[in-house]
C-alpha positions in Angstrom: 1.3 9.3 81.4 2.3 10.9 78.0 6.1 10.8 77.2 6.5 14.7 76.2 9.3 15.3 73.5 11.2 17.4 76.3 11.6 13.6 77.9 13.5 12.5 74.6 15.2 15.2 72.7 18.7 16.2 72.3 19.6 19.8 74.0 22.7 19.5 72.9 21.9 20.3 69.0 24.0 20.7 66.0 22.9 24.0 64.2 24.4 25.8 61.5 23.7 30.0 61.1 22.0 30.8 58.0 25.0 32.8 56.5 27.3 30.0 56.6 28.7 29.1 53.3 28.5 25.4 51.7 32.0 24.2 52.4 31.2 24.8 56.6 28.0 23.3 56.6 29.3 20.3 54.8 32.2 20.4 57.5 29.9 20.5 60.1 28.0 17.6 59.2 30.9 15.7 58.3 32.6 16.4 61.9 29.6 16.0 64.1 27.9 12.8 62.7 25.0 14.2 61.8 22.8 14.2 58.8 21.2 17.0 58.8 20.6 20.4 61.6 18.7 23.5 62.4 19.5 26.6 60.2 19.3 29.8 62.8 19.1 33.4 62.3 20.8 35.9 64.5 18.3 35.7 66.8 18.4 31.9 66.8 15.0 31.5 65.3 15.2 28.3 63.2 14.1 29.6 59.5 15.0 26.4 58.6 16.7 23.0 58.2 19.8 21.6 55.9 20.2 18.1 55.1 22.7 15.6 53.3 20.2 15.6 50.4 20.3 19.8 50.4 24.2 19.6 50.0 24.3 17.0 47.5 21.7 19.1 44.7 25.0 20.7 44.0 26.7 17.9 43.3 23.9 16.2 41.4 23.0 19.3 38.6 26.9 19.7 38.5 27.0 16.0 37.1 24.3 16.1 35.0 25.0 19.2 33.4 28.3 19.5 32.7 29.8 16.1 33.7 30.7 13.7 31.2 30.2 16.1 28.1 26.9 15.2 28.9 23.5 17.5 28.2 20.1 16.3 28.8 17.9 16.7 26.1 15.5 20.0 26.1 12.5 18.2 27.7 14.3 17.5 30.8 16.1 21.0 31.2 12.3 22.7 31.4 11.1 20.0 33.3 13.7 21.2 36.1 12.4 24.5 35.6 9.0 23.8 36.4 7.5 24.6 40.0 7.5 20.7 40.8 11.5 21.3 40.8 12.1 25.0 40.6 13.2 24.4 44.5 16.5 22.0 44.0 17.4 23.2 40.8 17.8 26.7 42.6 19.8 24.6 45.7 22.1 23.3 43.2 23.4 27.3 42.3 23.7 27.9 46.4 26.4 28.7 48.3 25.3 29.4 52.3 23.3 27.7 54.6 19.9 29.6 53.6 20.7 29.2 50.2 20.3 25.0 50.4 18.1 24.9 53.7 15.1 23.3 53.0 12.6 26.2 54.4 9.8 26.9 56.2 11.2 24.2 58.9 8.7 21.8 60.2 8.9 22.1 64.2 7.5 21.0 67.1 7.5 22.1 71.0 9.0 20.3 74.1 5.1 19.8 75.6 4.0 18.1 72.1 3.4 14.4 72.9 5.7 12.0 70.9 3.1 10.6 69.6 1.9 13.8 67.6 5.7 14.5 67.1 6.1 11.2 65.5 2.8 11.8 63.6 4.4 15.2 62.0 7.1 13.6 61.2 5.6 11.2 59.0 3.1 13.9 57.6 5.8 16.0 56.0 8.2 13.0 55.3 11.3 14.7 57.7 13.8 12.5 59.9 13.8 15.1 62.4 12.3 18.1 63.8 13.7 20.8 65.7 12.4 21.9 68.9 11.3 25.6 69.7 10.3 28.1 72.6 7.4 30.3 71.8 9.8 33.0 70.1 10.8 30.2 67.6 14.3 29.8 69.0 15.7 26.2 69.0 15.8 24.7 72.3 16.2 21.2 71.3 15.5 18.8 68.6 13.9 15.3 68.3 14.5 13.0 65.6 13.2 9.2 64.5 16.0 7.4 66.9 14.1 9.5 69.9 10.9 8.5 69.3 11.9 4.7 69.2 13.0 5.3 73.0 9.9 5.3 74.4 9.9 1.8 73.5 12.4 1.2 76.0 10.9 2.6 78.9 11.5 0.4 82.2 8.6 -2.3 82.7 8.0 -0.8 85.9 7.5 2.8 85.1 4.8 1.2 82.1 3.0 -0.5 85.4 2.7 2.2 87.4 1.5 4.3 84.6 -1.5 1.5 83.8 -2.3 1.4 87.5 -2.3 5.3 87.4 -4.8 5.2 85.1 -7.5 2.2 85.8 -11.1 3.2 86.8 -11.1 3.8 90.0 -14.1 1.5 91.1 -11.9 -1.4 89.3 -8.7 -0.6 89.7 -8.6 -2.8 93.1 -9.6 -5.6 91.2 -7.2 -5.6 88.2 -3.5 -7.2 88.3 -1.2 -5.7 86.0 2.2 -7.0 84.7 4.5 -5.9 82.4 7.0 -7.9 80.7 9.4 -6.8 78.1 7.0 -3.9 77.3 3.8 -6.4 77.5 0.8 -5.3 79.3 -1.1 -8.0 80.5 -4.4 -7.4 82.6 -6.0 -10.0 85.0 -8.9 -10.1 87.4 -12.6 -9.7 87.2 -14.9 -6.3 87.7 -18.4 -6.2 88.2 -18.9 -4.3 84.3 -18.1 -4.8 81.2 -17.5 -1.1 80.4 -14.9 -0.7 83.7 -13.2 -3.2 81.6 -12.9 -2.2 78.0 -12.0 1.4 79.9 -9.1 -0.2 81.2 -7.8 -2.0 78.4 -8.4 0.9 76.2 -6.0 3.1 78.8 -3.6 0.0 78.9 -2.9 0.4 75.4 -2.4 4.1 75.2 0.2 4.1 77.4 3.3 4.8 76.2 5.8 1.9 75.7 3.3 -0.5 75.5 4.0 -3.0 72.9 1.6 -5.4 73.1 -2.0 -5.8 75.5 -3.1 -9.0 76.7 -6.5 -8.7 78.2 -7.5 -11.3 80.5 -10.2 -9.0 82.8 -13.5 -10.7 83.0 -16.5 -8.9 84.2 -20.0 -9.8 85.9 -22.3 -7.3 84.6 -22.5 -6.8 80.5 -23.7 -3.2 80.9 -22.5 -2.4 76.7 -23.8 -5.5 75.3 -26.2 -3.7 73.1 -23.5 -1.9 71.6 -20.5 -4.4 71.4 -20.2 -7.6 70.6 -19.5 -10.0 73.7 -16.0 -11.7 73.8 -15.7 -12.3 77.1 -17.5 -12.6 80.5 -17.6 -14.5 83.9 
């Protein structure tokens, strides 16, 4: 079985409309915990998301520019004008929500797997990812501290899930136990391939930590293609 993000993700989510100005944003973050959230239009479409890092541009080209007497020298003032950082130097003169949101949002649905959730996540370099209907309204959102709880799943449920998924002409003859998130297979079927099928399955469930693979088989049916590692 495939944990879904709609098995992990916050309803509840912290989202901030796009006209808000910076002082309630910042509030908002402050007063909820939260590092970032959703940026909704009046339809609740999310057109985008606001971070920490969004909020504190300001701050930053405030201090560098007029902090401290100080004024970078010419080189650096174009360089913030340059496409590579047109984007926050343009943050740092904002003052509402779609102003400093970082925008188009990365999203995801609640039928994506975690896996592929956890995937875009790391593609676009975000700690989080809001979750949307087919209209693009938020329905949810998913973040890092999410994905890590399908590490957690009960041992049992992981079991049952393996067993779900054995070949069927060898399920019968595999034990499986799970400990602490630990697959381990035992038994012997008559091929080799019934094996590597189950093992392969084993380790795509998800939860699993770790596979030990202890199935023997009678039959080498893939030796041509495989080296042998095992075998009755």
């Amino acid at each position: 079985m495939r944990v879904k993000v709609q098995d992990v993700m916050t309803c509840e989510v912290v989202a901030v409309d796009e006209k808000a100005p910076f002082h309630t944003v910042a509030e908002l973050l402050i007063q909820n915990a939260v590092s970032g959230a959703p940026v909704l239009d009046g339809d609740d479409r999310v057109v985008g998301v606001i971070s920490e890092a969004d909020l504190l541009r300001k701050q930053e080209f405030k201090q560098q520019y007029y902090g401290d007497d100080y004024r970078p020298p010419l080189r650096a003032r174009v360089r913030h004008l340059t496409d590579h950082e047109r984007g926050a130097y343009t943050k740092s003169f904002g003052e509402t929500a779609r102003d400093l949101m970082t925008s188009p949002a990365v999203v995801t649905t609640q039928d994506t797997s975690v896996v592929a959730a956890a995937r875009l996540m790391d593609k676009h370099g975000v700690k989080r990812l809001p979750v949307v209907d087919a209209q693009g309204r938020l329905v949810g959102l998913i973040t890092r501290r999410d994905l890590i709880r399908v590490f957690v799943r009960n041992d049992e449920t992981i079991r049952l899930d393996v067993v779900k998924g054995l070949p069927l002409h060898a399920a019968a003859r595999i034990d499986v136990t799970v400990t602490d998130g630990v697959v381990t297979l035992t038994g012997q079927v008559e091929k080799h391939s019934q094996a590597a099928l189950a093992a392969r399955h084993a380790e795509n469930v998800d939860g699993v930590v770790a596979l030990r693979d202890e199935v023997t088989w009678t039959d080498n049916d893939i030796a041509d293609y495989i080296p042998i590692y095992g075998g009755a």
